[in-house]
Steps between C-alpha positions, in 0.01 A plus 500: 500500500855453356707397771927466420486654128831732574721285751847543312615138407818544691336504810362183440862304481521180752508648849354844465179581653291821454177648537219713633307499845169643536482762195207613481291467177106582431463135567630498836841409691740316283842279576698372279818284560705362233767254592744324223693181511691317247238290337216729562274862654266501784274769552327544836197701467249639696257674273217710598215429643322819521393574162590187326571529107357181291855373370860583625783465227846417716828496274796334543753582308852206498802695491647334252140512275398115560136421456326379786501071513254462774253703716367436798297725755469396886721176420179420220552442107428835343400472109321884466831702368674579157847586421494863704261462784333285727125566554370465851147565600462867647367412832804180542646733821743342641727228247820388476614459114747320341672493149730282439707538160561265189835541312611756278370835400255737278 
């Protein structure tokens, strides 16, 4: 499940928020809240639970195109991403993810 893979950069500047509340997918009831700060994105999620896929792919994508520094998911070291995505185990329901970003861009 790809999770994030269109959210314009600019509505990921410091201070925005956006998102989706339970869409409905063939795995079940999604949310999705992004929220972006100056050093950093979080991403609230609440994946689904009915139909579970095995891996969930969740992009963040800086504004200003800096690479993520450090990732952590439910306030725990996360090492399981690459320079797009952040790979989360299907069944993870409900997480709270954040990025935060290194200096300069791609």
């Amino acid at each position: 499940m790809l999770l994030g893979q269109a959210v314009p950069r600019e509505w990921l500047k410091p201070g925005q928020r956006v998102g989706i509340e339970r869409a409905q997918t063939h795995f079940g009831t999604v949310s999705l809240l992004y929220e972006s700060d100056e050093r950093g994105i979080t991403a609230h999620l609440q994946g689904p639970r009915r139909n579970p896929p095995s891996l969930i792919l969740l992009r963040f994508r800086s504004p200003d195109g800096r690479r993520a520094e450090t990732v952590t998911v439910n306030g725990e070291k996360w090492n399981d991403y690459d320079e797009r995505w952040i790979h989360l185990p299907g069944d993870i329901g409900e997480a709270t993810v954040r990025v935060t970003h290194g200096r300069g861009g791609h």
